[in-house]
C-alpha positions as CSV (number, residue, x, y, z in Angstrom):
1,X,32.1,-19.8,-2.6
2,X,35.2,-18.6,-1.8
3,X,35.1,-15.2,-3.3
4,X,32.0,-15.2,-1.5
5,X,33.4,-15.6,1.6
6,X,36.3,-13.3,0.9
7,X,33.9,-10.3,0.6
8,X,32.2,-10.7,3.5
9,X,35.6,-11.0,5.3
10,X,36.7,-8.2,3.9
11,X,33.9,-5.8,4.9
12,X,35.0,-3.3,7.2
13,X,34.7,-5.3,10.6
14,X,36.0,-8.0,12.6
15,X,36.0,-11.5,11.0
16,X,32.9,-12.8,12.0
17,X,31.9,-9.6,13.9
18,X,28.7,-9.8,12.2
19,X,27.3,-12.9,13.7
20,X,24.5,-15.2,12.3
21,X,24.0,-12.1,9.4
22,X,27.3,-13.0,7.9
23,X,25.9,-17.0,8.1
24,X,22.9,-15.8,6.7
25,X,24.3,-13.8,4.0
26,X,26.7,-16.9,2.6
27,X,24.0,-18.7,2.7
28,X,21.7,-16.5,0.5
29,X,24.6,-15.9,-2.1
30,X,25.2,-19.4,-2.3
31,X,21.6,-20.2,-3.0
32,X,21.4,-17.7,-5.7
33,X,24.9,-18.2,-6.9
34,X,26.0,-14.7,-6.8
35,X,28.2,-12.2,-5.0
36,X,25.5,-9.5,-4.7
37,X,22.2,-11.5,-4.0
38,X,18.8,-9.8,-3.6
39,X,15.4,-10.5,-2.0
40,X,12.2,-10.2,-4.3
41,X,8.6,-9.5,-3.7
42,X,8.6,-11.4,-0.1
43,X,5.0,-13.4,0.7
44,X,3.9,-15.2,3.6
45,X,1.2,-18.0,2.8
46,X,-0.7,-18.8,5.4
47,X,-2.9,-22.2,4.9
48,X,-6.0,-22.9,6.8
49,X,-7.5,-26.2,7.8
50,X,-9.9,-27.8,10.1
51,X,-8.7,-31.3,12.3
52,X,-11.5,-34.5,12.9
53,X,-9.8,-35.0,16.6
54,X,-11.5,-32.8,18.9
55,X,-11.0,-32.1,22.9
56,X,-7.1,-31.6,22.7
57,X,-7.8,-27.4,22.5
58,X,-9.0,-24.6,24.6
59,X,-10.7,-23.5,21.8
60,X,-13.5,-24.6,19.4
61,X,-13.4,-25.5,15.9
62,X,-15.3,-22.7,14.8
63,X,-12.0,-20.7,15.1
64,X,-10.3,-21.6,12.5
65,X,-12.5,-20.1,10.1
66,X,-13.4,-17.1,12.3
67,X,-9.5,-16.2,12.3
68,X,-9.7,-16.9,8.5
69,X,-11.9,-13.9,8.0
70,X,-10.1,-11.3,10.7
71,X,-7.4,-12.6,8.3
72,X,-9.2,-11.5,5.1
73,X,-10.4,-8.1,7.5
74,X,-6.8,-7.2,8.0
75,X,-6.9,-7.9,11.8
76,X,-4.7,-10.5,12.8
77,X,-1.1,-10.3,14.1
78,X,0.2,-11.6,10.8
79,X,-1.5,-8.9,8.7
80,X,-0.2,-6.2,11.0
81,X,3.7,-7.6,10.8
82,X,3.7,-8.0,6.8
83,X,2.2,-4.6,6.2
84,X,4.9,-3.1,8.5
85,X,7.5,-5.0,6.2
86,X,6.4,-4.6,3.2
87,X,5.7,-8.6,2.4
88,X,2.6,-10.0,0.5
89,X,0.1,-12.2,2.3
90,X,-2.1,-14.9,1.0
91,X,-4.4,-16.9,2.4
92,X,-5.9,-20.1,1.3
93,X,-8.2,-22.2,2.5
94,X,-6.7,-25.6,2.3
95,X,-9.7,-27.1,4.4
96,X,-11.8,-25.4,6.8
97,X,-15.4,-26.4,7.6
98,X,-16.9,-23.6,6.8
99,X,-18.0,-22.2,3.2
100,X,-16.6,-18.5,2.9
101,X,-18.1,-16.0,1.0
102,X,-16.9,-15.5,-2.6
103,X,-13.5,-13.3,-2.4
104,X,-10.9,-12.7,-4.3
105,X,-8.8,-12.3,-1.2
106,X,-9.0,-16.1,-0.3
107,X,-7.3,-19.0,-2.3
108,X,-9.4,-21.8,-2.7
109,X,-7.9,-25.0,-1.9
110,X,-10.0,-26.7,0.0
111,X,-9.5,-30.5,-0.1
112,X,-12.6,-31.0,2.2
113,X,-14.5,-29.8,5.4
114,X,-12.0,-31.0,7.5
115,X,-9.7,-34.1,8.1
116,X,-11.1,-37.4,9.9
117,X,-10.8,-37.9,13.4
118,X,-7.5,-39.8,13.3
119,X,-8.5,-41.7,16.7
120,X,-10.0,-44.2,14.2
121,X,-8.8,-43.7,10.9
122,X,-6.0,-42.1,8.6
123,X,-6.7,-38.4,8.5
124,X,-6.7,-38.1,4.8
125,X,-6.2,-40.8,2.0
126,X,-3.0,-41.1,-0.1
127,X,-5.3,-39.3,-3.1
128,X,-6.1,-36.0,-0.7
129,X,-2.4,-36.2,0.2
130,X,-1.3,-35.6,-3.5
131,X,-3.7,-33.3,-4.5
132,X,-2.7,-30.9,-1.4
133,X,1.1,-31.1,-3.2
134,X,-0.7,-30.5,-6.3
135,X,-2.8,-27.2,-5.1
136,X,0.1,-26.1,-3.3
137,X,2.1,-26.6,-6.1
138,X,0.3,-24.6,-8.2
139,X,0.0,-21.6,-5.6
140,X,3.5,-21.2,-5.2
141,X,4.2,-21.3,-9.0
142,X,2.0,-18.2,-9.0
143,X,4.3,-16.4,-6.4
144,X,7.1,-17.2,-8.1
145,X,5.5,-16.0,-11.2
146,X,4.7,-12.7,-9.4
147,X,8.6,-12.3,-8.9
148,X,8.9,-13.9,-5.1
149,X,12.6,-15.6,-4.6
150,X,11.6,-15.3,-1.1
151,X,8.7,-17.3,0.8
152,X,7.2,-17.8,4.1
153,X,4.9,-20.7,5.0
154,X,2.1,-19.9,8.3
155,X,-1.0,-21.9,9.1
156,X,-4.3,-21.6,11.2
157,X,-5.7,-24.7,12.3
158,X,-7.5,-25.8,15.9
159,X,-5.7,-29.1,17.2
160,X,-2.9,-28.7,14.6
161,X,-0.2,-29.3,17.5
162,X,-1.7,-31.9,17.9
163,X,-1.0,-33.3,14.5
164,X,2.4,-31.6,14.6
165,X,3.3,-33.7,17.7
166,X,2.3,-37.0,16.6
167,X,4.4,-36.5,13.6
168,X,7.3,-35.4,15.0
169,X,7.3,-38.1,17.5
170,X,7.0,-40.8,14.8
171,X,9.6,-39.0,12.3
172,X,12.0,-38.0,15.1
173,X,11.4,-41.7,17.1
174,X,10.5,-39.0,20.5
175,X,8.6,-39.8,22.8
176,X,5.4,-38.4,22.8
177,X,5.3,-36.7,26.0
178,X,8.1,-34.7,25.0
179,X,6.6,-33.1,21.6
180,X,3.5,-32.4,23.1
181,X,2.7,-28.5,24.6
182,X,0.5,-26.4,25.9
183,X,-1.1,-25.2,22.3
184,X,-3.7,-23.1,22.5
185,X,-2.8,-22.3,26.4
186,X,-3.6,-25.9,27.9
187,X,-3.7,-26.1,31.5
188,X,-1.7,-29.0,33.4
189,X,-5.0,-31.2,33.0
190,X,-5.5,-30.5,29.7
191,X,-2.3,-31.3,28.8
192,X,-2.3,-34.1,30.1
193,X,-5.6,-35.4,28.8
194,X,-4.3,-34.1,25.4
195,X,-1.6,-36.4,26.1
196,X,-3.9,-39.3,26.7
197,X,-5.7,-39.0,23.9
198,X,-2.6,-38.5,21.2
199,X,-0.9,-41.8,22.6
200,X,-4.4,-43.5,21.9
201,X,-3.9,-42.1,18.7
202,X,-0.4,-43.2,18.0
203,X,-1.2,-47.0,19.6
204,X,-4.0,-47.1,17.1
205,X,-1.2,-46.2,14.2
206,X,2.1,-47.7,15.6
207,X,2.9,-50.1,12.3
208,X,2.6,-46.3,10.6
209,X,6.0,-45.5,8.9
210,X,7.7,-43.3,5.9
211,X,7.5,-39.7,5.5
212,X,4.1,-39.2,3.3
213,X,2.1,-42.2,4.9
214,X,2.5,-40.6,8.5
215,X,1.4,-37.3,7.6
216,X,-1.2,-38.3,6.3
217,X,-2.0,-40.2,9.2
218,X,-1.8,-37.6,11.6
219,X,-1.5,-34.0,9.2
220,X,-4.5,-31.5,8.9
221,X,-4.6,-30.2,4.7
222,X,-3.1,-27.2,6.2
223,X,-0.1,-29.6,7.3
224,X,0.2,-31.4,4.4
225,X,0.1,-28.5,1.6
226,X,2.4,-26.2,3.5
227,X,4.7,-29.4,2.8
228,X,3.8,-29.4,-0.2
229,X,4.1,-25.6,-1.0
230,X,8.1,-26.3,0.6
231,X,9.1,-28.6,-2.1
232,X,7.7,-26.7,-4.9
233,X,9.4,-23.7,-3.2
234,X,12.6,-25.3,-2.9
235,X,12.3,-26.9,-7.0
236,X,12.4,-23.1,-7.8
237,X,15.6,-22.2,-5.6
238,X,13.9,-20.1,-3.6
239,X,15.0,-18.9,0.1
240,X,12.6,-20.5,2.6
241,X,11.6,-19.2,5.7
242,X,10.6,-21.8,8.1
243,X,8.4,-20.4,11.0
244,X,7.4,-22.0,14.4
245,X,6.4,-25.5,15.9
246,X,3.5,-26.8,13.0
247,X,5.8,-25.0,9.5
248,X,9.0,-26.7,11.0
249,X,6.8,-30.3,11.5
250,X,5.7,-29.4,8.2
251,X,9.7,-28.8,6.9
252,X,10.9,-32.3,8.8
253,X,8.4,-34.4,6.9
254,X,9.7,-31.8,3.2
255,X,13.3,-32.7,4.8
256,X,12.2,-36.4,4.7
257,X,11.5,-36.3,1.0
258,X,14.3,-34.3,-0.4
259,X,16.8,-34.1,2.2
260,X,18.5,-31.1,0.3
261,X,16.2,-28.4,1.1
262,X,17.7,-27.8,4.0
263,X,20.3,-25.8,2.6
264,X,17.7,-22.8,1.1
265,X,15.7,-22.9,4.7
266,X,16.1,-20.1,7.3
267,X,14.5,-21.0,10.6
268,X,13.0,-17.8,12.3
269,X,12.4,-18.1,15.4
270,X,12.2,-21.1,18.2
271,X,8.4,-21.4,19.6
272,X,7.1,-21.5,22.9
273,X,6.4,-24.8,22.2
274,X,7.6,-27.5,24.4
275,X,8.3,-29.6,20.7
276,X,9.5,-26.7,18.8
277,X,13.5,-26.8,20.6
278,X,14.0,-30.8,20.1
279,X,12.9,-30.4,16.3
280,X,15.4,-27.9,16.1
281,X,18.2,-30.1,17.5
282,X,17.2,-32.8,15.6
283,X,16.9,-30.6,12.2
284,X,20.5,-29.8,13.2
285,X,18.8,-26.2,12.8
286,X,19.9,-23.1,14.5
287,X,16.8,-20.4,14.9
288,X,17.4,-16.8,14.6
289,X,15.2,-15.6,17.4
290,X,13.8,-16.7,20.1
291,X,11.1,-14.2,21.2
292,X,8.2,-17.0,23.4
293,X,5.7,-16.6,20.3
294,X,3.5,-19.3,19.6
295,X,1.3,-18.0,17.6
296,X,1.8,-19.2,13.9
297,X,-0.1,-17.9,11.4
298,X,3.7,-17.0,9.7
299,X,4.6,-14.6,12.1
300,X,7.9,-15.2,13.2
301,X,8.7,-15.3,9.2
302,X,7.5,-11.6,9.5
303,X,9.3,-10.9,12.2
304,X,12.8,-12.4,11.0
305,X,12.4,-10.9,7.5
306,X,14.4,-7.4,8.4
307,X,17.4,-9.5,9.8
308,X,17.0,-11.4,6.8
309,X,17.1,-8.2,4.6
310,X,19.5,-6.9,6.8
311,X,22.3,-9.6,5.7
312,X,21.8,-9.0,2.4
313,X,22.3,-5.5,2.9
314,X,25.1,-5.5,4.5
315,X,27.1,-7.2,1.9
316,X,25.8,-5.2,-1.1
317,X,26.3,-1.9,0.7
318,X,29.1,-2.4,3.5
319,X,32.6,-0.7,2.2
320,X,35.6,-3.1,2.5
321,X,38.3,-2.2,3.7
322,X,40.2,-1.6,0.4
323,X,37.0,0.7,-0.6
324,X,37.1,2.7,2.9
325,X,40.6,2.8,3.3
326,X,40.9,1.5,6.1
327,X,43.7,-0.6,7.5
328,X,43.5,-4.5,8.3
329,X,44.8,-6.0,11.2
């Protein structure tokens, strides 16, 4: 760690001139225990899942799964943004009420048609909580197989603030008025009747408590295997790049498990999202852009990936001053 530190210092700059890519880039040769650290075979997984609760959007169900196939038709924001850099997408279908056609473009994960309507019940059981670790799990040992040190986590699900917010305010002990936003593009009296029916929600599940048992309470299987997908991430050292309001809900309940993983994850960007900012200051986590988006899907991980690249570039190829000759202060 110290010789680590030493060569960035000694790059030819300032100490610290760099900024957040000199954090950045002793934080990726820590995690990979090496002076001259390199990204691999970057992928974004985006998981996709439908939500029992309904009225809390501005738009139908039916759009998860119609954003599912512009996904598989190369047409959303996130498919433009990892073509431009070069990263691998995948999608998988961790629940949407819909069947797709046979492709070999989606990953089948589906844990069912949809969570339950947590107004009255849990959203999934304890059993359909584990198996989305375990079908996460396996998905992510495939990246890794495919030579991936570097992984981004994006999700498609209508309502899936909602979930997000109800976790986050029991996790974070916030009140929920404070984690809920606009979503989808809420008006003032949507939000607020979104409001209304999300503290139902919570009333109905107030003796809720540990990490696993609320999100499955409250998560969509889009939630809950992005969680899971984390972990298994993290078991294989690999750099995690956490992207807006639902991922980092997703992270604080990964956090809750194995408090450790905090030291491989990279938070890209803070959302739009009135939640996203407190969730950060509770993580203790400092974003490293903050652009307005609140889209999801992964895209802020595409859109920080080139500063990430960038850190590491800079300290394999930078001269030092030694190499360049040139005098230090």
């Amino acid at each position: 760690m110290i010789t680590l530190q030493e060569k960035i210092d000694n790059k030819t700059k300032p100490v610290g001139a760099l900024g957040e890519l000199e954090k950045l880039a002793e934080q990726i040769g820590r995690i990979q225990n090496t002076l001259n650290p390199k990204l691999s075979n970057p992928t974004i997984l985006v998981f996709a899942g439908d939500h029992g609760i309904q009225g809390v959007s501005a738009y139908p169900s039916e759009v998860t799964a119609q954003m599912v196939l512009n996904f598989l038709q190369g047409g959303a924001a996130i498919n433009v943004f990892c073509q431009q850099h070069n990263i691998a997408l995948e999608i998988i279908d961790a629940g949407v009420n819909y069947d797709f056609p046979s492709t070999s473009q989606l990953i089948d994960a589906k844990i069912a048609k949809g969570t339950q309507n947590y107004l009255h019940a849990k959203a999934m059981t304890m059993a359909e909580l584990t198996l989305c670790f375990e079908k996460s799990e396996k998905i992510v040992e495939t990246v890794f197989q495919d030579g991936c040190n570097i992984i981004g986590f994006g999700e498609m699900g209508i309502s899936n603030t909602s979930s997000a917010s109800l976790i986050m305010s029991q996790l974070c002990s916030i009140p929920l008025a404070q984690c809920v936003g606009r979503g989808t593009g809420l008006n003032d009296e949507q939000v607020q009747k979104k409001l209304e029916q999300l503290t139902q929600a919570q009333n109905h599940h107030k003796n809720v408590t540990g990490a696993k048992n609320i999100l499955a309470t409250y998560g969509g299987f889009e939630i809950a295997q992005i969680c899971g997908a984390m972990l298994a991430a993290y078991q294989k050292n690999m750099l995690l790049m956490i992207d807006g309001f639902i991922a980092s809900t997703a992270f604080l309940v990964a956090q809750q498990i194995k408090p450790t993983i905090q030291d491989n994850a990279i938070f890209c960007h803070l959302s739009g999202e009135q939640g996203h900012k407190l969730l950060l200051d509770y993580l203790n986590a400092t974003p490293l852009l903050q652009l307005r988006m609140r889209l999801g899907e992964g895209t802020g991980c595409a859109v920080a990936y080139p500063i990430i690249n960038l850190s590491v570039a800079f300290l394999n190829q930078m001269a030092s001053f030694d190499s360049a000759g040139v005098s230090k202060c």
